[in-house]
N, C-alpha and C positions, 0 to 999 in steps of 0.2 A: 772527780773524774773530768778529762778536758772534753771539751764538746766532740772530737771525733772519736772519742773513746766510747761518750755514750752515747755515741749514732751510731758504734759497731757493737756494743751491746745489747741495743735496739734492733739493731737489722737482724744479730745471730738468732736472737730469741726467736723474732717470727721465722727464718729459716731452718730452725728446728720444728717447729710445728707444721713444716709445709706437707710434709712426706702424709701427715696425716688428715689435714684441712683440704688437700685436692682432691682427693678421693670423693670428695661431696661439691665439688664445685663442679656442678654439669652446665652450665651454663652463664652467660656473661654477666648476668645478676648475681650471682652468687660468688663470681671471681669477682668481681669490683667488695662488696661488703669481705669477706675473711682473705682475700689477699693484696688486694690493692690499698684499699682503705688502711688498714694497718700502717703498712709502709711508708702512704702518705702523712701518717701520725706520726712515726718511727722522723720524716725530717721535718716534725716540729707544726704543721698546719692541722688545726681545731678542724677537724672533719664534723666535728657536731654545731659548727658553727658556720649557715648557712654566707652570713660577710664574708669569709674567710675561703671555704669551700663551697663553691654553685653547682649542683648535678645540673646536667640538660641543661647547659646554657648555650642561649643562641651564635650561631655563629653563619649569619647571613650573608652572601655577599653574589647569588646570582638571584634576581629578582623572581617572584613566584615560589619560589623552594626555602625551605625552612630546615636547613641543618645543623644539630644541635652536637658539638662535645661534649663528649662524656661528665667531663671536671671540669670545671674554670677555676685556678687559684685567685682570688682575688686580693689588690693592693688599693689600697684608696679608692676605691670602688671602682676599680676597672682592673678586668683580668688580665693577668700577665704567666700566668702557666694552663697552656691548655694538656689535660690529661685523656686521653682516647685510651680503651680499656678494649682489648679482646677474651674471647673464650681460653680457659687454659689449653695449651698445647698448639692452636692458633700460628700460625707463621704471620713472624712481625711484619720481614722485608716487602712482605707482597699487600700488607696494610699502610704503610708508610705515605703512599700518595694522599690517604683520607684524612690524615692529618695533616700533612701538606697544605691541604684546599682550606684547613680549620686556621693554622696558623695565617695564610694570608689576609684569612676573611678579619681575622682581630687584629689590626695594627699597634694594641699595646701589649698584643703577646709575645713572649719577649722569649719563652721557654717551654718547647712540645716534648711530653713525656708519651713516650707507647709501650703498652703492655700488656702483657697476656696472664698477669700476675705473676710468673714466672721468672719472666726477663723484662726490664724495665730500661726503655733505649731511650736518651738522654738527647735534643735535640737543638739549636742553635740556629740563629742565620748569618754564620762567618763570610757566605760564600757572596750572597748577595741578600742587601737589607728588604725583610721581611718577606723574603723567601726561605722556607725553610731548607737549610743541607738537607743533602743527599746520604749521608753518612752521621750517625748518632759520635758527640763527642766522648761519650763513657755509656757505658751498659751497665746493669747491676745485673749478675747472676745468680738471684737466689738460690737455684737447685743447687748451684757450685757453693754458696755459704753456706747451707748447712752441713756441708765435709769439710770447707777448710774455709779459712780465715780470708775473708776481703782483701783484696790485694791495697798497700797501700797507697797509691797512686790512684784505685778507686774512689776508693774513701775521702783521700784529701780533694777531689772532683766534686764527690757529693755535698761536701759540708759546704759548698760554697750554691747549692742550689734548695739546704736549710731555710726553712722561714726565718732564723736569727744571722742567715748567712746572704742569705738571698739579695746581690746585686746585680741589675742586668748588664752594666759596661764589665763589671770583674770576672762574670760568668761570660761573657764574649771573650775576654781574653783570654780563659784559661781554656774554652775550647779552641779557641785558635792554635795554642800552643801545643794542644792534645793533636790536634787534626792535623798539623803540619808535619810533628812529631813520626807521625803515624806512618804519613803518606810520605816522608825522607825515609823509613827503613820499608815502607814496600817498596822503593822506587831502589834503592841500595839492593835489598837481598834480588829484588827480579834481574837489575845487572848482574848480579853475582851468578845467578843460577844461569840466564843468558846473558850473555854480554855483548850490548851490542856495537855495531861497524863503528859506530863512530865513538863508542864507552872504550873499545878495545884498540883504537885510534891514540886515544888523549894517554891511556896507559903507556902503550907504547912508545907514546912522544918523550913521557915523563920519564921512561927507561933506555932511552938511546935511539929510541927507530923510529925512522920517520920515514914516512913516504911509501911505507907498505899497500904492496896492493893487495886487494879485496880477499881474491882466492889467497892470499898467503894464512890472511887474518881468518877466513874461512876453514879454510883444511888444519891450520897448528895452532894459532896465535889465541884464538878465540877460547880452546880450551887450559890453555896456558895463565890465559890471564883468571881463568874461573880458578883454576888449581892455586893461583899466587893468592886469589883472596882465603881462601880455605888456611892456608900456612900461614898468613899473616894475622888471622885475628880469630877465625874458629880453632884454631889447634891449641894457640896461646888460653883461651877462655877456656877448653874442654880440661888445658892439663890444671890450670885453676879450681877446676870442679874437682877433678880427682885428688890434689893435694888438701884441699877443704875437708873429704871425705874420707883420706886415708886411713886415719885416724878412728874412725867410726864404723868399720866395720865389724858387723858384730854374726858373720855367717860360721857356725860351728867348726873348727880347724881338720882335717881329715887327719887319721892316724899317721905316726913318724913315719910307720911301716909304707903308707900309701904312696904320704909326701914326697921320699928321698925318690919313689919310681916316676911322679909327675914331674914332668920338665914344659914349663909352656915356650911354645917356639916364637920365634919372630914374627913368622907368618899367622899364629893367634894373637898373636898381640895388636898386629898393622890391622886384622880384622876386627878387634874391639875398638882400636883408635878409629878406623873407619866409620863403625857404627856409632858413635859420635858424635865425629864432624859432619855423617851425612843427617842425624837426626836432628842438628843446629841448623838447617838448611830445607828440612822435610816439616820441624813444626809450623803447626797451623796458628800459636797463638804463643804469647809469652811464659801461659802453666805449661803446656808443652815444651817451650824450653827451659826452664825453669826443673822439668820432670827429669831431664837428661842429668841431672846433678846425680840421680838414685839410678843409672844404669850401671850396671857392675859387670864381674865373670868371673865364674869358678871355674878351674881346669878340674878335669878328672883323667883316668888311663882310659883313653880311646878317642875321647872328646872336649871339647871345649864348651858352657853354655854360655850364653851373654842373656842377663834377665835385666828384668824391673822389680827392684825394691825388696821383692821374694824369691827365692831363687825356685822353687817348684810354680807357686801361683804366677808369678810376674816371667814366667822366663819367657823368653821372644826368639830363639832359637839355640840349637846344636849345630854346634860345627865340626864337623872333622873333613880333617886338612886329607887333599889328595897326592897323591904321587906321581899324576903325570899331569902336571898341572891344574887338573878340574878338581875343585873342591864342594861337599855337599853340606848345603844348608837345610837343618831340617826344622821347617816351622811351625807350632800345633796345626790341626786341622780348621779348615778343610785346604790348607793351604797346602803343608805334607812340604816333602822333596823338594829341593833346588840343587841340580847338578851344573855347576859354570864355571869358568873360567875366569868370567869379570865380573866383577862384586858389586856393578852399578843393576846388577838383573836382580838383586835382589831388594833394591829401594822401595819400589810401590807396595810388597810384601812385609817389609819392615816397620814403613809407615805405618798399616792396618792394624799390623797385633802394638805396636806401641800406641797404637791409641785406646784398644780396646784396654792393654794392660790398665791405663791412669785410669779410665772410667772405671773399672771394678776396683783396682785399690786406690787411687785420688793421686793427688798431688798435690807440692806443699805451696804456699806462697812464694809467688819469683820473689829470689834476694835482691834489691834493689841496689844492691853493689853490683852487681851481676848484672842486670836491666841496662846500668849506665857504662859499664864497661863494656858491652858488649855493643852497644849503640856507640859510644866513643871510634869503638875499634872501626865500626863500621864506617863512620864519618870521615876517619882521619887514612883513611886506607885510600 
């Protein structure tokens, strides 16, 4: 087995056991021995080996006070991974400064791990040396590995923060590469969802117009240019997903008798493609997009559904098309009813049950063909 195979062997195991080992973790002693501990085993450092692993080790650095990390991974007898451990369920982002002050006080720490045994934030100083980022360069999500597979772009992150993996220049580069990664497609999609004066400027240069003024780009151009990125690389990626899928559907066929009466129209169809491309633009994280691979729609006589995954459990609403142009989306409760004309009323309502859908049935690992073509697209747009 290659080493990241059995560092994803190691990790599923303990995130199979989580659902039942928390339930007894009341407190941050007990989250450090059966979930942290573990994991730190899982990449390779002798936890029962005090050289190796230091509890309570000092980390001094304002005179008078004695502040101690939780772990110190130790390398030739000076630590270079400090591990800060919280209570389960514990919110990381609002602990992050306490490590902060630990990683500063050790100048050979080269690597801050934080977590709540749960999630496990991955920390670097790309930004400035021996400061720690503001932003972890990988997370682990155990609650999320014991339903699905470690995504693998995680994975190959972690093997490189392994005791048999473990370098500090190579582990700086590859969070460099993560972080930059990261922050080109927020900086991409927030153009795309706003676009601003001067993003919707260079577009327009690049298309023939130049010297527009403000209110032009304000009142038409602005949304013009949002719509051009949707057509150029989410419609192309979404009809990818459906051809991938086509093949695979496996929802029970309705009778001859039904079929020949269902005719799905235009206007359900432009509404499935919509819910889509708006949900390539509404996910919060890559299994989110990743999830929209398993959006689907059955027609029936009356109505249209568009689900996830299940067509009774996973479904995200009914639609039936109106007649004088308002159309009614019906979404389980407590949400209920949507009577509108324009289809962007029904985004913030869409979002909510597609999320809630993936948390009760999961979602699979993003296809890293998918990851990179969809980042391409975004790049090269």
């Amino acid at each position: 087995m290659s080493g990241s195979g059995e560092l994803l062997s190691k990790l599923t195991a303990i995130a199979e056991r989580q659902p039942t080992i928390r339930s007894v973790c009341t407190n941050e002693e007990s989250t450090k021995l059966f979930l942290v501990l573990p994991v730190l085993s899982a990449l390779g450092y002798d936890v029962t080996d005090p050289t190796v692993v230091q509890p309570e080790y000092a980390a001094d650095f304002r005179d008078g006070l004695c502040d101690r990390v939780d772990y110190a991974i130790m390398q030739d007898g000076e630590p270079v991974i400090a591990v800060e451990c919280k209570k389960v369920g514990v919110d990381l982002a609002s602990n992050r400064g306490q490590l902060r002050a630990y990683f500063t006080a050790l100048p050979s720490v080269k690597l801050g791990i934080l977590t709540n045994g749960l999630r496990f934030e991955f920390f670097v100083d790309v930004d400035t040396t021996n400061i720690m980022d503001e932003e972890p360069f990988v997370t682990l999500d155990m609650e999320a590995a014991a339903h699905r597979a470690i995504p693998a772009d995680v994975l190959e992150a972690l093997t490189s923060v392994t005791k048999a993996g473990f370098q500090p220049a190579s582990v700086s580069r590859i969070a460099e590469m993560r972080l930059l990664s990261r922050r080109l497609r927020s900086a991409v999609m927030q153009q795309v969802r706003e676009p601003s004066l001067e993003f919707c400027r260079v577009i327009l240069r690049a298309a023939g117009q130049d010297n527009v003024h403000r209110s032009r780009i304000e009142s038409l151009y602005s949304s013009m240019v949002r719509n051009a990125f949707e057509e150029a690389f989410v419609i192309p990626v979404m009809e990818l997903l459906r051809a991938k899928q086509s093949s695979r559907e496996t929802e029970t066929p309705a009778s001859n008798s039904e079929t020949q009466r269902i005719i799905t129209t235009d206007r359900e169809l432009a509404v499935y493609r919509y819910v889509c491309r708006r949900l390539a633009f509404l996910a919060s994280d890559e299994h989110q997009f990743a999830a929209i691979d398993h959006v689907h729609y059955k027609d029936y006589l009356g109505k249209f559904a568009v689900y996830y995954r299940s067509v009774n459990k996973g479904r995200l609403f009914d639609f039936i098309e109106g007649g004088n142009g308002y159309d009614r989306f019906i979404f389980p409760e407590p949400i209920g009813e949507i009577v509108t004309s324009t289809m962007t009323e029904i985004d913030e309502p869409l979002r909510t049950v597609f999320s809630q859908r993936i948390k009760v049935l999961g979602t699979a690992q993003p296809a890293s063909h998918l990851q990179k073509l969809y980042a391409e697209r975004a790049m090269a747009t």
